[in-house]
C-alpha positions in Angstrom: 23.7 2.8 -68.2 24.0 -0.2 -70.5 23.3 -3.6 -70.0 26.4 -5.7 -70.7 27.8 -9.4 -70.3 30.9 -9.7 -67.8 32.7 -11.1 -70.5 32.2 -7.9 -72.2 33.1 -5.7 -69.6 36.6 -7.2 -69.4 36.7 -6.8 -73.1 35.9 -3.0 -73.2 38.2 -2.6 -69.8 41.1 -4.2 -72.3 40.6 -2.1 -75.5 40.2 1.1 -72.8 43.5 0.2 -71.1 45.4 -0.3 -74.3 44.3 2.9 -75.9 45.4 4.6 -72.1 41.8 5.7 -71.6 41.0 6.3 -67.9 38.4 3.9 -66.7 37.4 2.5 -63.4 35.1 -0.7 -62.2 32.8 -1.3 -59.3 31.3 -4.5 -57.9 28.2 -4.6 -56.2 26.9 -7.7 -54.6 23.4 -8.5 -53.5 21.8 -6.5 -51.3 24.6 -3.9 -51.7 23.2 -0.2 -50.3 24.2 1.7 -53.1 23.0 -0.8 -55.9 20.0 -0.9 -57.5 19.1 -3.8 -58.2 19.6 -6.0 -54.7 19.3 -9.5 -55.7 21.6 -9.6 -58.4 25.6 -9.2 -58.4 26.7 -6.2 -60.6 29.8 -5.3 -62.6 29.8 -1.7 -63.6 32.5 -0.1 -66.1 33.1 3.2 -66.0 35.0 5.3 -69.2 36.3 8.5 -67.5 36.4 10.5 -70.4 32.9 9.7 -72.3 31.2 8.6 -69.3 29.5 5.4 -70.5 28.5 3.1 -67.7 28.2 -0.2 -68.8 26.6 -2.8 -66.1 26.3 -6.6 -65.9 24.1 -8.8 -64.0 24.9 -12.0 -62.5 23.4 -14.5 -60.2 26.7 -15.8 -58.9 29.7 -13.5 -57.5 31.7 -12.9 -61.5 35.3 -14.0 -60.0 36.7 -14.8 -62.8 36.1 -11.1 -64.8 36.9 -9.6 -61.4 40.2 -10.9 -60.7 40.8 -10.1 -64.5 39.8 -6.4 -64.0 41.8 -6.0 -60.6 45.0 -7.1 -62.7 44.5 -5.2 -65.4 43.4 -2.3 -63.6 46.1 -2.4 -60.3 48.8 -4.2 -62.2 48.5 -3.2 -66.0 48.3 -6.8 -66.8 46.6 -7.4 -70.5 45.0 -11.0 -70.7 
């Protein structure tokens, strides 16, 4: 897993989707069961094919990259 910025997350999502590479996202919030790190929120990007995980750490809830993910991931929107 690597560390990443949100920022950079969306960017990787966007070259991913464009080059029709199957990828996924996750969002984990603070105190999440399955996360690892409790107190933090967490972005994770997920490239299907290579299986790079790259994960980003937030204090506050990354709404902006999320609601850019969702679209691009659910509606094939490109920003």
């Amino acid at each position: 897993m690597k560390d990443a910025s949100s920022a950079e997350i969306v960017r990787r999502a966007v070259e991913m989707a464009r080059e029709s590479i199957p990828w996924h996202h996750h969002y984990m919030p603070p105190g999440c069961h399955f996360s690892r790190e409790s107190k933090m929120h967490q972005l994770i990007l997920e490239n299907e094919i290579t299986q790079e995980i790259w994960v980003a750490k937030t204090d506050e809830k990354p709404l902006d990259e999320l609601k850019k993910l969702e679209d691009l991931f659910f509606r094939k929107k490109f920003p």
